[in-house]
C-alpha positions in Angstrom: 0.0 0.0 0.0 1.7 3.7 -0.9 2.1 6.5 1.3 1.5 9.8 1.4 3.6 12.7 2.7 4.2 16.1 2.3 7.4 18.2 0.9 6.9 21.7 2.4 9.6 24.6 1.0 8.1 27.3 3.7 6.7 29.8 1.3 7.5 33.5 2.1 4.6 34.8 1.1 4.5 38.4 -0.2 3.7 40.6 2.4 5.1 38.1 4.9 8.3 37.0 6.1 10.2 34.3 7.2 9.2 33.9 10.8 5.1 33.8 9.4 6.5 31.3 7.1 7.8 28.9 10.1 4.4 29.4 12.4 2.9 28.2 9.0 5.1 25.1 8.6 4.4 24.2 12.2 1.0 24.5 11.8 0.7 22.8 8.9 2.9 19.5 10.4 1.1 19.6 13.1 -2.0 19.5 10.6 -0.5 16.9 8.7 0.4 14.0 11.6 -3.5 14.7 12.9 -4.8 13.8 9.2 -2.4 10.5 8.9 0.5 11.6 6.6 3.8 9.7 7.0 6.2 11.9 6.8 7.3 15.6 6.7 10.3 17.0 4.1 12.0 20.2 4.4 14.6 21.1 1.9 17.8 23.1 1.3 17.4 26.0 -0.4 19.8 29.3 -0.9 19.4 33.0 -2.5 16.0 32.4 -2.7 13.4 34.9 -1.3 10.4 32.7 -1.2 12.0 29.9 0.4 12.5 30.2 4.4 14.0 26.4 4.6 18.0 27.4 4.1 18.7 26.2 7.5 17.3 22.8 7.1 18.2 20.9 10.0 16.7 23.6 12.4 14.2 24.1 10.8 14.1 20.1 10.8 14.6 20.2 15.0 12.0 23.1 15.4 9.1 20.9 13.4 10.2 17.8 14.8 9.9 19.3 18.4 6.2 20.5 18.0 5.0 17.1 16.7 4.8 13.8 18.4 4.7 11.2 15.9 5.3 11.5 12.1 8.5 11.6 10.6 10.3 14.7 9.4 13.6 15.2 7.7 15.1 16.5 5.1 14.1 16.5 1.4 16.8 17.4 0.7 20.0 18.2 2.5 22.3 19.3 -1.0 25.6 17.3 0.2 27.8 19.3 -2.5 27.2 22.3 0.2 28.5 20.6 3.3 31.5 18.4 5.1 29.9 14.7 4.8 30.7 15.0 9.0 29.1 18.1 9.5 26.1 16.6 8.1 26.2 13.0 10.2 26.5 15.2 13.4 23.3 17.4 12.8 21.1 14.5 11.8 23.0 12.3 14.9 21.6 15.3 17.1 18.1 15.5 15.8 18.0 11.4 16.1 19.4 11.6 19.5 16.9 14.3 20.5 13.6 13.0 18.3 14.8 8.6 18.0 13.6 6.9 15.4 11.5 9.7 13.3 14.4 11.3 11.5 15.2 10.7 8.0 18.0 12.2 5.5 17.4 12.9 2.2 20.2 14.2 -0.3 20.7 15.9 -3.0 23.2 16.6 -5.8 22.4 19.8 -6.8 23.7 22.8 -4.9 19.9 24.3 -4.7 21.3 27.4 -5.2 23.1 29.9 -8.0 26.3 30.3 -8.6 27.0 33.5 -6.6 25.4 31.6 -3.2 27.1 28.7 -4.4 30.2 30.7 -4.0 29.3 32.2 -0.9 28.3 28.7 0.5 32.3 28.1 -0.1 31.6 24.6 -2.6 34.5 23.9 -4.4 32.7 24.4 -7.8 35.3 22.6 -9.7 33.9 19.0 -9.0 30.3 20.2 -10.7 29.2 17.4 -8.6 31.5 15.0 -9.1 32.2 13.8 -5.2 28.7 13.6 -4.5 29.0 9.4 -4.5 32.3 9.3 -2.3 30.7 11.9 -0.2 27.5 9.6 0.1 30.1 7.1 1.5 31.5 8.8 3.5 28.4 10.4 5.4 27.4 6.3 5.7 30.9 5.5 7.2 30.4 8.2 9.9 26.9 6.7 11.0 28.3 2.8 10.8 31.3 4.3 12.9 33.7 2.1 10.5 36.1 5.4 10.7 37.9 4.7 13.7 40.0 8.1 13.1 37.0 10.8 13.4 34.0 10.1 14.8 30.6 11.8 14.4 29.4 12.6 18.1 26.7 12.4 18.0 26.0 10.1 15.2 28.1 7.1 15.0 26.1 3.7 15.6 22.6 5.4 14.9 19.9 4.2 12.3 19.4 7.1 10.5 17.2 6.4 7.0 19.5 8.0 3.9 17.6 8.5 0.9 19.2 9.6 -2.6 16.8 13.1 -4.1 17.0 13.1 -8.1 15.9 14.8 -10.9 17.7 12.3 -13.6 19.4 9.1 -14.2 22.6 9.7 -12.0 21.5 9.6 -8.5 19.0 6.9 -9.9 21.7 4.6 -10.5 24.0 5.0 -7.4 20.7 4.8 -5.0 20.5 1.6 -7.2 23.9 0.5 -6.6 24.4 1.5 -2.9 20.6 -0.3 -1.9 19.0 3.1 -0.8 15.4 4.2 -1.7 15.3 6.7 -4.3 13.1 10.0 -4.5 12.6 11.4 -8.0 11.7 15.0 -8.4 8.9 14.4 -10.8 7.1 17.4 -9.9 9.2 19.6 -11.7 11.4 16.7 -14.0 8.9 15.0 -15.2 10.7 14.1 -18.6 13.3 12.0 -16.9 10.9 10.0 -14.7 10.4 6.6 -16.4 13.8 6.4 -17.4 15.1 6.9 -13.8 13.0 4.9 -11.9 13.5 1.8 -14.5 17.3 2.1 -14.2 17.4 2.5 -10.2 14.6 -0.8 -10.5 17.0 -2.5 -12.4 19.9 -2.5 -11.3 19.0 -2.0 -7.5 21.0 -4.2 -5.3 20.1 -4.9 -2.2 21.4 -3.0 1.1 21.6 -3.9 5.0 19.4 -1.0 5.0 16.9 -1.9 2.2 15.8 -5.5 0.8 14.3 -4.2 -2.3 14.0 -1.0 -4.6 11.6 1.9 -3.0 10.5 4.2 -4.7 9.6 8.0 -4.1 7.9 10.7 -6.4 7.1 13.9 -6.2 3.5 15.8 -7.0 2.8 19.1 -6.8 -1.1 18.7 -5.1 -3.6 21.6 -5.3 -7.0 20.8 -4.0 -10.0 22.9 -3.6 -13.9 22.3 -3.3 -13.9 23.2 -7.5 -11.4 22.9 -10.2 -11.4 26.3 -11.0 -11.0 26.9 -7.6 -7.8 24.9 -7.6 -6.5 26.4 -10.5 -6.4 30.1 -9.4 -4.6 28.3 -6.3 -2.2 26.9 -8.7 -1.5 30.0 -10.2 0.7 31.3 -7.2 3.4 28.6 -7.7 3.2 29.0 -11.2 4.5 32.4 -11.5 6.9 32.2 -8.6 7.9 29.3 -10.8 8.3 31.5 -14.0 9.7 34.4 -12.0 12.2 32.0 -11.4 13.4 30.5 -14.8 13.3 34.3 -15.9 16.3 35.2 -13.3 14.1 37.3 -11.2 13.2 35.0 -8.1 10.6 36.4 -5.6 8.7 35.6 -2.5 5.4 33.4 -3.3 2.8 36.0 -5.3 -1.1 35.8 -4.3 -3.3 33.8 -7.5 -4.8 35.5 -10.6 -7.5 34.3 -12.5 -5.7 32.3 -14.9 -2.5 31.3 -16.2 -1.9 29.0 -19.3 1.0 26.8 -17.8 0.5 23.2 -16.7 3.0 20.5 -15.4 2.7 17.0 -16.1 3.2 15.6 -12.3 0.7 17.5 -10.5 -2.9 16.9 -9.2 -4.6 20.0 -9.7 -8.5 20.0 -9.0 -11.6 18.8 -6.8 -11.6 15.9 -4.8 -13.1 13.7 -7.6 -10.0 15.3 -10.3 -6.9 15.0 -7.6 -8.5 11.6 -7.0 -8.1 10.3 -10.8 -4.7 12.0 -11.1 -3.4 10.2 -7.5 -4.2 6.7 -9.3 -2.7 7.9 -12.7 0.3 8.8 -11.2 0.3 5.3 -8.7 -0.4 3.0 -12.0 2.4 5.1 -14.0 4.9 4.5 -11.6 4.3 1.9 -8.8 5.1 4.4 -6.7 5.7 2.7 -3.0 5.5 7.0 -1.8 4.0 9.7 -3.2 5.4 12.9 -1.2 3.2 15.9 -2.0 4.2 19.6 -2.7 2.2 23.0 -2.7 2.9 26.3 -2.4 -0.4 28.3 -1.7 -0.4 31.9 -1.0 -3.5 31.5 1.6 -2.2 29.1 4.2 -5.7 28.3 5.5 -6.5 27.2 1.6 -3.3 25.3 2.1 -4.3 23.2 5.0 -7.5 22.5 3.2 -5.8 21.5 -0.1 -3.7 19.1 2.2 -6.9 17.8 3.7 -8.2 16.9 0.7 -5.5 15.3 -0.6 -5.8 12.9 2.0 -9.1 11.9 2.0 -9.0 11.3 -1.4 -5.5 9.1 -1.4 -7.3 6.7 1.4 -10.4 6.3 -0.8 -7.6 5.5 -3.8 -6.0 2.9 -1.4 -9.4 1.3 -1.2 
């Protein structure tokens, strides 16, 4: 049976700021482990005014610390920004102060520009090229196999890694190192199939993982009509397209309209998310579906999340 869980960037909304965007995430977690969802994603993010989530792991702490029971970790931590130890200590804390709810995505990408990539001090030379001996590293410090440096804490602790893609690359080394495998389909949706039939392929089994599991992404936008849902789209749309044009902004209230659709997303009423859900599930045999949506009107956003899962139940039968 799939799961359903939520991806949330913290929108800065405009007019707002980042400590409204916070109260919101809260709130909204908190929403999310009273309607069922399994887990809770915050991801690394740089140079980017709508997107409070830079800080991931406190942010992490501070969400994990006002729930009581679902998981919440990182979707994703980009390793290209950090020391593999650095990393293995903050998550070691979080799983020594919140056991066995903390999970650790990561990603290749530096989920920021150049300029903050600078700034973030990455050697920009590799273009990513030490992100697999970094992944190995980062395991080592949690097995504790590196008897010279140890991550305190960290060392001996089951923290769950999971590899964040948006092609065939991290596909195949989640494949190869036995890890479950989260494919940005929400905003790749060309590379989907491809990815998740190589990482199927050539999976091969991991102490931590017995067999290939997959994750996608959807961005989810529910309302009582589907041209209610639509204007709600419209906000992530043109902080999207601000964006792509160089000119990123904080998340814009919705218009009317706006022609521009992506292929992994379920916008619509109950009944429409509900069709696109099981389109997506018999596309993909996805074991996870881990929803996004960036809503400008946070109480439409708790609804639109609602929905979402009253719908996936009915869908699970």
């Amino acid at each position: 049976m799939a799961r359903l869980s939520i991806l949330d960037l913290s929108p800065i909304i405009e007019g707002g700021d980042a400590a409204l965007a916070f109260r919101n995430t809260v709130d909204l977690a908190q929403h999310a482990e009273r309607l069922g969802y399994y887990r809770y994603w915050l991801a690394e993010h740089h140079n980017l005014p709508g997107i409070a989530s830079a800080a991931t792991s406190v942010v992490i702490g501070h969400v994990a610390g006002k729930t009581k029971t679902i998981r919440v970790g990182a979707g994703g931590i980009m390793l290209p920004n950090h020391a593999p130890l650095v990393i293995a200590e903050q998550f070691g804390t979080l799983e020594s102060l919140f056991p066995g709810r903390i999970d650790l995505g990561l990603g290749r990408a530096p989920g920021s520009d150049e300029r903050a990539a600078r700034a973030l001090r990455r050697n920009l030379g590799s273009s990513g090229d030490t992100f697999p001996q970094d992944v190995l590293e980062l395991q080592s410090y949690f097995a504790g196999t590196d008897t010279r440096v140890q991550a305190v804490p960290g060392a001996g602790l089951n923290i769950p890694l999971y590899l964040l893609g948006s092609s065939d690359f991290s596909a195949r080394l989640a494949a190869e190192l036995g890890l479950p495998f989260a494919f940005a389909s929400h905003f790749a949706p060309d590379y989907l199939e491809v990815a998740l039939h190589l990482y199927r392929r050539d999976f091969q089994p991991s102490t931590q993982l017995a067999k290939p599991y997959v994750v996608i992404g959807a961005g989810v936008f529910a309302a009582d009509t589907d041209a209610e849902a639509r204007r709600l789209f419209t906000s992530a749309q043109l902080q999207f397209l601000s964006l792509i044009r160089g000119r990123p902004g904080k998340l814009p209230s919705p218009v009317d309209s706006i022609d521009q659709r992506t292929r992994c997303s379920a916008v619509g009423s109950a009944e429409t998310v509900r069709r696109r859900f099981e389109q997506l599930l018999a596309q993909t045999h996805a074991d996870e579906i881990i929803a996004t949506g960036q809503i400008f009107n946070h109480a439409a956003r708790l609804r639109s999340f609602e929905i979402a899962m009253e719908v996936f139940r009915g869908v699970q039968g």
